[in-house]
C-alpha positions in Angstrom: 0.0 0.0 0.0 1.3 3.3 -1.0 0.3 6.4 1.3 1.1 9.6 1.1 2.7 11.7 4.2 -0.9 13.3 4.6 -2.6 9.6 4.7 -3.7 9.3 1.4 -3.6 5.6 0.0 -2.4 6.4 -3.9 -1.5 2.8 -4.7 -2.7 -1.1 -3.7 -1.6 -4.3 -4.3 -1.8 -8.0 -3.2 0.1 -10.7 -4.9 -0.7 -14.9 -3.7 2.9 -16.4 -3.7 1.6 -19.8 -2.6 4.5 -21.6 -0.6 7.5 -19.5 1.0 8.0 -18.3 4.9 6.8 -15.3 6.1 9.9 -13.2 5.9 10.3 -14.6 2.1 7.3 -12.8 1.5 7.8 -9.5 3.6 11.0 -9.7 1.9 8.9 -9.6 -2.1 6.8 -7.7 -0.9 9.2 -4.7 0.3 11.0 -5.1 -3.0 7.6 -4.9 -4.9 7.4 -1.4 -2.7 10.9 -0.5 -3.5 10.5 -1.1 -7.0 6.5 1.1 -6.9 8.4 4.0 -5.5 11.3 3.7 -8.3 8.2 3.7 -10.6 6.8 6.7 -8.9 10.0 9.0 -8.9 9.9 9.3 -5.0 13.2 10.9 -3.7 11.8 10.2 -0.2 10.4 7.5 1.4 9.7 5.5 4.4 8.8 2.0 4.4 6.7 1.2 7.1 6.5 -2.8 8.2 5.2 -4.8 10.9 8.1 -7.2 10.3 10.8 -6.7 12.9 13.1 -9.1 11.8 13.2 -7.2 7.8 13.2 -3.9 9.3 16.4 -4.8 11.8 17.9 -6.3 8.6 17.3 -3.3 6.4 18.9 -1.1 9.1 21.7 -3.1 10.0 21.0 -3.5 13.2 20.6 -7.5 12.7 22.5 -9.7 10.4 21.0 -11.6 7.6 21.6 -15.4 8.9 19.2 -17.2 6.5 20.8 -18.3 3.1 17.3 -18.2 1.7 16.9 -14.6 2.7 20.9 -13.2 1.8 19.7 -12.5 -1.9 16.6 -10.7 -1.1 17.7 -8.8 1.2 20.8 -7.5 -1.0 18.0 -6.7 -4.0 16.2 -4.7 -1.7 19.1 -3.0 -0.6 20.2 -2.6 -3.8 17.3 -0.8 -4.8 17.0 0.7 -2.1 20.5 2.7 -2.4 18.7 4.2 -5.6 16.3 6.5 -3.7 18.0 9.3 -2.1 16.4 9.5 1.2 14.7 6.1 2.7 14.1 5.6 5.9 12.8 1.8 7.3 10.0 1.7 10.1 8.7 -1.0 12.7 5.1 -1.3 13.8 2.8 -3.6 15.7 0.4 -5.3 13.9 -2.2 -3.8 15.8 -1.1 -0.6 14.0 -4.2 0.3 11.4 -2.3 0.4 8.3 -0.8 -3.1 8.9 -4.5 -4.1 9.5 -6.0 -2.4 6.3 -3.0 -4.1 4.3 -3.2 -7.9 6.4 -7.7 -7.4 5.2 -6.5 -6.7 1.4 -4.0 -9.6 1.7 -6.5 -11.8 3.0 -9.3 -11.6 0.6 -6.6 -12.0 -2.4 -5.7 -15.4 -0.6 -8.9 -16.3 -0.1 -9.5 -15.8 -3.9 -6.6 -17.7 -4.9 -7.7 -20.5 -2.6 -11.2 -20.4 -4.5 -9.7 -20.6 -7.6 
């Protein structure tokens, strides 16, 4: 979800990746936000997660143990580098935004499911 600094959501998106971890997929989908912003032009931009463990990653505050995670998290960083001001946010999942995103993500599983 993209949202401007005033609250308005400009942008949506869901995408059903089937199997992978959790972090595998905060991982995409971070790189899928990266990659919006790019898009977008944005010199700016704060990424906004309920994902401790990808946030601490991104900031360098933990280390990137998982093999499996080593090459996403060096595309996102790579990306990353290519905005010129980006800062990387933690929030509980009780936060609003992270429940307005988890409602979109659910109903696009639930679609996949019926499919």
């Amino acid at each position: 979800m993209v949202v401007t600094e005033d609250g308005e959501v400009i942008r949506t998106g869901t995408e059903y990746l089937d199997i992978g971890t959790n972090n595998n997929a905060e991982y995409r989908g971070l790189i899928a936000g990266i990659s919006l912003a790019l898009e977008l032009g944005a010199d700016e931009v704060e990424f906004v997660m309920d994902s401790e463990l990808v946030i601490k990653q991104m900031r360098g505050e933990y280390k990137v143990k998982s093999e499996a995670l080593k090459e996403l998290h060096d595309d996102a960083l790579a990306l990353s580098s290519l905005i010129p001001k980006v800062t990387f946010t933690h929030v509980r999942r009780s936060d609003p935004m992270v429940s307005k995103a988890d409602a979109m993500l659910n109903r696009t599983m639930d679609e996949a499911t019926v499919r």
